[in-house]
N, C-alpha and C positions, 0 to 999 in steps of 0.2 A: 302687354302693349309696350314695346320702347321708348314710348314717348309719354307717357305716363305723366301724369299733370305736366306736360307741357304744350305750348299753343302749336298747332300743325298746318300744314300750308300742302296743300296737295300739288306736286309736279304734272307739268306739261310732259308731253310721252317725247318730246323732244331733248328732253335730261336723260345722263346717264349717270352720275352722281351727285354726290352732293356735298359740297364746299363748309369747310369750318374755316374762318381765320378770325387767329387770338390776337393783339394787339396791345402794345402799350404804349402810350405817347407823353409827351411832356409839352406843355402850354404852359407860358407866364409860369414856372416855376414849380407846376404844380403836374404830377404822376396819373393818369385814367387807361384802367384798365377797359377796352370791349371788345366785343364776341359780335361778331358776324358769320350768320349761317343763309344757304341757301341751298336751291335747285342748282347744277351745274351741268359740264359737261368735263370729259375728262381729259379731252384737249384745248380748254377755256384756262385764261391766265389765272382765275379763281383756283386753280386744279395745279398750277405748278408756282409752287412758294416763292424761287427767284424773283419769278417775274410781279407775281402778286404783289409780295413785299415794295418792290422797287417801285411800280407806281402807287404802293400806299403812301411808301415816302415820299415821293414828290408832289403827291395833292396835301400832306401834312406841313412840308415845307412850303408850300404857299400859303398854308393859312396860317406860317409862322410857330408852328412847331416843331418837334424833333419825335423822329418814330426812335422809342428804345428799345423793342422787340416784336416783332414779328412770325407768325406760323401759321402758314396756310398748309391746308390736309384736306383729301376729298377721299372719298368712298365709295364702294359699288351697287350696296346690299338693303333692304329692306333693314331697319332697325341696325345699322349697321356702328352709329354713335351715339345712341343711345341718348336719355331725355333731353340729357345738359349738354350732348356734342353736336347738336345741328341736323342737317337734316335727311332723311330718310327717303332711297330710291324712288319710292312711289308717293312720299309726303314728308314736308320736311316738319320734323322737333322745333 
């Protein structure tokens, strides 16, 4: 199982991938790493990093912080990122 002790979300048949973005921001001084996964689509702004990233930055910038990194990734496949990469064609990690 690729998702192996991790929690699972089963996709609408209207996904055709599925979305990982890695993040790191800065608030007040202070560095937070997080991981957002889901269902997607492979023409969904989740699916292309430019665009992803750019509106992560501007809702981080109104609540007054600064994005320091950014990587959004999407996939096609059944198990295709495995436990700790998010989520999987027919259910996501």
């Amino acid at each position: 199982d690729p998702c192996e002790g991790s929690p699972v979300m089963q996709c609408e048949s209207i996904f055709d991938s599925c979305a990982l973005i890695k993040i790191k921001v800065e608030f007040a001084g202070t560095d937070f790493d997080e991981t957002f996964k889901n269902c997607s689509q492979a023409d969904a702004p989740a699916c292309n990093q430019t665009v992803a990233c750019e509106l992560i930055a501007e809702a981080v910038a109104k609540a007054g912080g600064k994005l320091l990194q950014c990587d959004a990734t999407c996939c096609q496949t059944d198990g295709c990122n495995g436990p700790d990469e998010g989520c999987c064609l027919y259910y996501c990690c």
